[in-house]
C-alpha positions as CSV (number, residue, x, y, z in Angstrom):
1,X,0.8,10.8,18.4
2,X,-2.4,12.8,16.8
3,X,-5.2,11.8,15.7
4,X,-5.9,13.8,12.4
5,X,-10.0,13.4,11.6
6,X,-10.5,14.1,7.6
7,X,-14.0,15.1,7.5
8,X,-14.0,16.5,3.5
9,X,-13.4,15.1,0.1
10,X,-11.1,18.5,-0.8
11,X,-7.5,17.2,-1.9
12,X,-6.5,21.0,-0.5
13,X,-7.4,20.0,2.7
14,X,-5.7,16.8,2.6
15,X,-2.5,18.6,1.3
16,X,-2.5,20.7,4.4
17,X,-3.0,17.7,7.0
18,X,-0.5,15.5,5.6
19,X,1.5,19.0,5.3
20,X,1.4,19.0,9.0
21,X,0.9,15.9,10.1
22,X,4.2,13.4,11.4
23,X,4.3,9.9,10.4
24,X,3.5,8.7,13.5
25,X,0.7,10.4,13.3
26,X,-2.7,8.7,12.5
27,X,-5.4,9.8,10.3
28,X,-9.0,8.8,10.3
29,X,-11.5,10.1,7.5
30,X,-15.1,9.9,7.8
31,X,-18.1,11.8,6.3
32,X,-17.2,12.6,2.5
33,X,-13.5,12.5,3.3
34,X,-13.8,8.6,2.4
35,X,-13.7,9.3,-0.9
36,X,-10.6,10.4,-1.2
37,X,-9.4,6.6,-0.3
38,X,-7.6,6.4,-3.7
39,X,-5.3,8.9,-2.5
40,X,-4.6,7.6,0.6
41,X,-3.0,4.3,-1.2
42,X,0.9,5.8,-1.3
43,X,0.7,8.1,2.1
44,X,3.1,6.8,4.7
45,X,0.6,7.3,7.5
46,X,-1.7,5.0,9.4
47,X,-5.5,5.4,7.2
48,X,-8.2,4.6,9.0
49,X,-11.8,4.7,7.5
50,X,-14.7,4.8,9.9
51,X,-17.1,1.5,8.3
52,X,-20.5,3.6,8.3
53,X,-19.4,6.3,6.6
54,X,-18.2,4.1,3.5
55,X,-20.8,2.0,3.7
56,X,-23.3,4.3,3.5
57,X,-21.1,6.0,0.3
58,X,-20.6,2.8,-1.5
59,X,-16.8,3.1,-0.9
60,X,-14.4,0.6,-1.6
61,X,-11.5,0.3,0.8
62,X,-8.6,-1.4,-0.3
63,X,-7.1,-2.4,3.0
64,X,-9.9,-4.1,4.9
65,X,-8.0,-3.7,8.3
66,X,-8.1,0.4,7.6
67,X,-11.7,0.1,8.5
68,X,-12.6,0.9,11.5
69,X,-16.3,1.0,13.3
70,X,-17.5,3.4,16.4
71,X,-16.1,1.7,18.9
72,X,-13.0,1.7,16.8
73,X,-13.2,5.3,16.4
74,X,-12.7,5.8,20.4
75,X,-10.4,3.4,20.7
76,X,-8.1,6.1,18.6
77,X,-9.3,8.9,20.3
78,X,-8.1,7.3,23.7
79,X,-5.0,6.4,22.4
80,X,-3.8,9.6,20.8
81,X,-2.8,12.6,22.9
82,X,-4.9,15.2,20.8
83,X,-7.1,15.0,17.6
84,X,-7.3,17.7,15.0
85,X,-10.5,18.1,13.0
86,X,-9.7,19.4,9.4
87,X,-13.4,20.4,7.4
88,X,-14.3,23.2,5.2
């Protein structure tokens, strides 16, 4: 399992993780990637949304259990075998 970290708002970029990405896979978007939580709603992999970074953004997350704080964040880290970072 990888942990795929979103760190844009570009719907390119999120067409070439989910292009690559199994569905075991988890993703995890934080910085201005939170945005693009609308598009998240019919993907058939695990969302995560780290809390600061849609609080700060005003984001609404539909699922509240896709939200995830710091700790949260590491928790995924530890258990994933790798992480991929996709950013402009």
């Amino acid at each position: 399992m990888i942990l795929h970290i979103v760190q844009t708002s570009s719907r390119d970029i999120l067409e070439q993780c989910l292009k690559t990405a199994n569905t075991d896979d988890v993703l995890l978007f934080i910085e201005n990637a939170v945005f693009l939580e609308p598009q998240t709603r019919n993907i058939k992999h695990t969302c995560f949304f780290l809390e600061a970074d849609i609080t700060a953004r005003g984001v609404t997350v539909n699922n509240p259990a896709q939200v995830i704080n710091d700790s949260g964040f590491v928790e995924l880290v530890c258990k994933t075998t790798k992480s991929v970072t996709w950013y402009l």
